[in-house]
Every structure is written in C-alpha cells, then in structure tokens.
N, C-alpha and C positions, 0 to 999 in steps of 0.2 A: 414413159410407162406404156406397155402396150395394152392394146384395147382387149377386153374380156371376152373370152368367147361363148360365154353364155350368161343368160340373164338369172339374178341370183331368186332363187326361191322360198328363201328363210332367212332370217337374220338371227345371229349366232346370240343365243342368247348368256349375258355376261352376268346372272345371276350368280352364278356360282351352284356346287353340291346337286342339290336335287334337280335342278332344275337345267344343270350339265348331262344327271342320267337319261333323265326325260327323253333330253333332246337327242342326244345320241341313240336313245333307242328308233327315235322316226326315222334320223339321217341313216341310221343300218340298214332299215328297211327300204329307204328309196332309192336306193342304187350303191354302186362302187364308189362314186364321188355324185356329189351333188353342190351344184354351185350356190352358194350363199354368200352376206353381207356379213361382214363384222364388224364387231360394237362401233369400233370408230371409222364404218362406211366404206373399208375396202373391200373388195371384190376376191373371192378366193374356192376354191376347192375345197371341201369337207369331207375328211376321207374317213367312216368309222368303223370300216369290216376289218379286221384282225389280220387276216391275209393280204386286202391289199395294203393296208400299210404296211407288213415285213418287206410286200414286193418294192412299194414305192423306198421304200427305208435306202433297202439296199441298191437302188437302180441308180446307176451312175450318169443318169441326164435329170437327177434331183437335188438340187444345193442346199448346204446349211439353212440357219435362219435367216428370216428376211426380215425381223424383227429384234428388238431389245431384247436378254434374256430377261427372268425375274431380277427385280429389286435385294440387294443383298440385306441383311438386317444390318442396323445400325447399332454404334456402341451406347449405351455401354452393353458387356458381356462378361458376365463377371463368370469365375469357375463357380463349379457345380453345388461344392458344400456352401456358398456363400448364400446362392439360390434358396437351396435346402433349408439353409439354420434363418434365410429371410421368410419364408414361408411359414417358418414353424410359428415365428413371431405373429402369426394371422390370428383370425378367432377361428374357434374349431369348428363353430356351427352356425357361419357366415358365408354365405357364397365367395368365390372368393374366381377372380377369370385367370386359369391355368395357360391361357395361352401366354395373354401381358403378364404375369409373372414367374413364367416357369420355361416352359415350352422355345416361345420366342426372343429367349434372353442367352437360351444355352450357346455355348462356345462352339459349335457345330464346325465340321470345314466346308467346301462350297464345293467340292465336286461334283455332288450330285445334285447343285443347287440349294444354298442353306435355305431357302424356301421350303422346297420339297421335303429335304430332311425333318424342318418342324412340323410339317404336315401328317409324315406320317407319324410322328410320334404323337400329333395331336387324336390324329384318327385312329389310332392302337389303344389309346386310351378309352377315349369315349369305348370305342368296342368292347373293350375288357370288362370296362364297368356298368357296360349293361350286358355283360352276359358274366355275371359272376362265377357259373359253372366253367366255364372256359379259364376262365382267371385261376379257378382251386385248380384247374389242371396244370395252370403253368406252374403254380405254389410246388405241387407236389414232386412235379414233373419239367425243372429246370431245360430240361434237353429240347424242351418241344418251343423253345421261344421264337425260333427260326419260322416254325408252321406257322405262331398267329402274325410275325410281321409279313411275310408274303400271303398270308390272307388279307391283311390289311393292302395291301399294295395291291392284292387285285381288286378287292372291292370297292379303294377310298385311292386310285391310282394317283398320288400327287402332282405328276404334272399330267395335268387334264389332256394340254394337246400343246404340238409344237408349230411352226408356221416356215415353210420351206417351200423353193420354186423352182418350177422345171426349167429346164437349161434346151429341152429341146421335147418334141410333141410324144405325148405318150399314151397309147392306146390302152384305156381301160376294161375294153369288152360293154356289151349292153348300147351302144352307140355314145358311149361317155370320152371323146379325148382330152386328156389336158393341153396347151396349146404353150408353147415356149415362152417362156415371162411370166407365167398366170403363177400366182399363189395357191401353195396347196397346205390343209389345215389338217394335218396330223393327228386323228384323236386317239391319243392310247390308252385311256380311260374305258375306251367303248368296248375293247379286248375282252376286257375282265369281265364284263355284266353283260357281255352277249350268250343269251341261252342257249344259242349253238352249240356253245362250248362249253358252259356249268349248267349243271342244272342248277334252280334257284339260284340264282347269281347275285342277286341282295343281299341277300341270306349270309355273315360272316358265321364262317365254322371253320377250326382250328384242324378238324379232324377231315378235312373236305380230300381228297385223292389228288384229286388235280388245283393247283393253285396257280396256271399259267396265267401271264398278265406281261406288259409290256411297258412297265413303269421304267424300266431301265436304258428303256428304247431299243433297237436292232439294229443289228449288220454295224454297221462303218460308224454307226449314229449312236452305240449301246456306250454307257455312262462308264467309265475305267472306274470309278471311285464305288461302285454300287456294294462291295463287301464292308467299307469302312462307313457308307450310310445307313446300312443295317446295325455294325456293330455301332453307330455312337444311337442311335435308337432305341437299342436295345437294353445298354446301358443306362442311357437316361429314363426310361420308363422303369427297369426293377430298380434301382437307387429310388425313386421316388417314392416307388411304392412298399417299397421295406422302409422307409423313414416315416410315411404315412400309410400303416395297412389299413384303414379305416375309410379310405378314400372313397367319398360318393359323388355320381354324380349330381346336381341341386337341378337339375330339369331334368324331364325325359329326354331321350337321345334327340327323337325325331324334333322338339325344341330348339335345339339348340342351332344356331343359323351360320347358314355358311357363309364362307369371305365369295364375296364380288367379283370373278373373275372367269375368265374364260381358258386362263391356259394353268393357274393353279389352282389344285382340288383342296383348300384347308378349309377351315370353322373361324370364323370371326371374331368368335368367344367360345372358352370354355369354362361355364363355369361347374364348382365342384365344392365338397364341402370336404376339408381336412382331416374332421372328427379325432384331431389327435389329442386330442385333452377329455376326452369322454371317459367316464368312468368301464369297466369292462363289466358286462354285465354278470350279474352271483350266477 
C-alpha cells in the first residue's frame, strides 16, 4: 500500500444524513480535495465540488471502487400487494417504522443499488409528507412525479459518496495533487446542496428550475439502471399512498434519524401513522 501523501485533516464522519451535509459543506469550502480519515482509518481524498468530481469521474488515471459496494437487502421480499394488504393489518393510529415494513422489503432490482433505491423512496416520502402542499400537487397533477423524485435525489442524494483510486498523479489546481495509489472519496451528495448551484439547496421544492444532482454518478461511472430506479420508486411510493391517503408522518421530519453511514444517505427509521381506519371527518 503506498504511503499517503498528505496528512489527513478531518475524519469522515460516518454519522450518516445531517451530519454527512454538514460535513460536506466544510470539505466544499476547503479546497478541491482535502485529505481525510475514514471511519475505519484509511487515508483518502474527499472530493466535494460538483466539478471536480465530473472531472475526476471521467479522468481515465481513476479506477472503479476500492471498496465493497453496499450491502444487498436480504430475503424475504415479498411482492408489493402482500406488503400493502400486511400493512393494512397494522393499527391506524400506531407508529408503525415504514422502512422495516415497507420500504426495505420491496422487491426492488439492484442496478442502481437496492440500497439507494430504498433510500430514495424512503426520502421521497418523509418529503412528501411534510410538505403536504407539494403532495396535493402530485394528487392533482400526476405528470409532475418525475420533478419531486429528482428533487429528492438532489437534496437526500442516496449514494452519499463512492471510494475510487488514482492509477497515476493528478493535478488538482490550489497546490492539491492526488499521488498514484491514494484513495479518492467521491462525494455526490455535496453536488445537490452546494449553494453555488441552488439557491436554498435544503430547501425540497418540486417546482425548483434546476434539479441537477449527481446521484446517478458521471461519465464512464453514470448508473445504466437509473430510469428503472425512478420507475420502481415511483411506483412504490403512489401504490402506497393510494392504498393509504391518510398517511402521516408520527414525528417531525427533522426527528427522525438517519442510518449510520458514510457512502449511503437513508433514515434508519421511518416512522409514520397509517390512519387508514379513521373515520372521514362530517
């Protein structure tokens, strides 16, 4: 393993959600790349500017990953009305965690990572359901489903960040080289919520102009499966929510905690309350 060529300045913190935007807003600001630790003490490049990751993406002296991908879900995975007609079985006005019962059960395929897939379907929701206004638009206004999941992708980007190594020395600009061997930490997550590029960049809106985001990845590296991880997303969230219109969240957004990781952006739990047995009110 070759020796690092610079000493790391931060250690990549493997909280997970907030605490991934956080950090990516420092590492934006303190250069092109900046050398830091990750969770489990290797030495790597954090790359969180939008540009140079497209550069880095497509530069042909940068190889795949040097790491595991995500964890695939485990069976069982049953089809989707089984999901549905188990749910209904719930109490209506019982927390009840949409991830372990709904979300992370779905029969997803894995091209774009069935990880990421449940992610964003988890973060489409929570969104949805606390911007109810947004929600009546998608009710009324079927065609626009498209806008809130690439708003979701840019603001809740599911794969946080990828982990790839230069193959030979790559001049960054700013006095920053990468040096052949070293680990470089891909954040595409940081795309979406740099205010360079959005204004209010936290901020989910459905109606937002621009919704660029790099969830898909770039160049050589960009996900072949990304129109069929929209379509099974998108499917699974209106099926849900035509089977439960009543759907609330049981905590505020900002409550609800996110999974523990550094390279996927999910929620840990979702909880939510069914209300499908509520009388409708006179």
């Amino acid at each position: 393993m070759t020796d690092f060529s610079a000493r790391a300045s931060v250690k990549i913190d493997g909280r997970g959600g907030r605490y991934l935007y956080a950090q990516a807003d420092e590492l934006r600001a303190a250069g092109p790349a900046v050398a830091v630790e990750l969770p489990d003490g290797r030495p790597a490049w954090s790359v969180s500017r939008g540009e140079v990751v497209r550069f880095l993406s497509a530069h042909p002296g940068v190889s795949g990953h040097v790491a595991p991908g995500p964890e695939p879900i485990t069976p069982p995975r049953p089809d989707v009305a089984t999901l549905l007609d188990e749910l209904a079985a719930q109490p209506a006005d019982e927390p009840i965690d949409l991830r372990a019962t709904y979300s992370r059960r779905l029969p997803v395929t894995a091209g774009f990572g069935s990880r990421a897939t449940v992610a964003l379907i988890n973060h489409t929701i929570r969104e949805l359901l606390a911007n109810p206004d947004q929600l009546a638009t998608l009710i009324t206004q079927p065609n626009r489903w498209p806008d809130a999941l690439e708003e979701s992708l840019r603001v809740h980007c599911p794969v946080a960040s990828v982990l790839r190594r230069a193959e030979e020395d790559i001049d960054l600009g700013d006095g920053v080289t990468v040096r052949a061997g070293e680990a470089i930490l891909l954040n595409h997550l940081a795309h979406g919520r740099d205010p360079n590029v959005h204004e209010d960049p936290e901020i989910f809106d459905i109606d937002r102009a621009s919704k660029e985001h790099l969830a898909f990845g770039v160049g050589p590296h960009s996900c072949p499966a990304a129109d069929r991880a929209l379509l099974e997303a998108e499917v699974a969230i209106r099926i849900l929510l035509d089977r439960f219109p009543r759907l609330h969240l049981a905590v505020p957004p900002e409550r609800i905690p996110p999974l523990p990781s550094f390279t996927i952006n999910d929620v840990a739990t979702l909880p939510v309350l069914l209300r499908h047995r509520l009388a409708k009110a006179a």
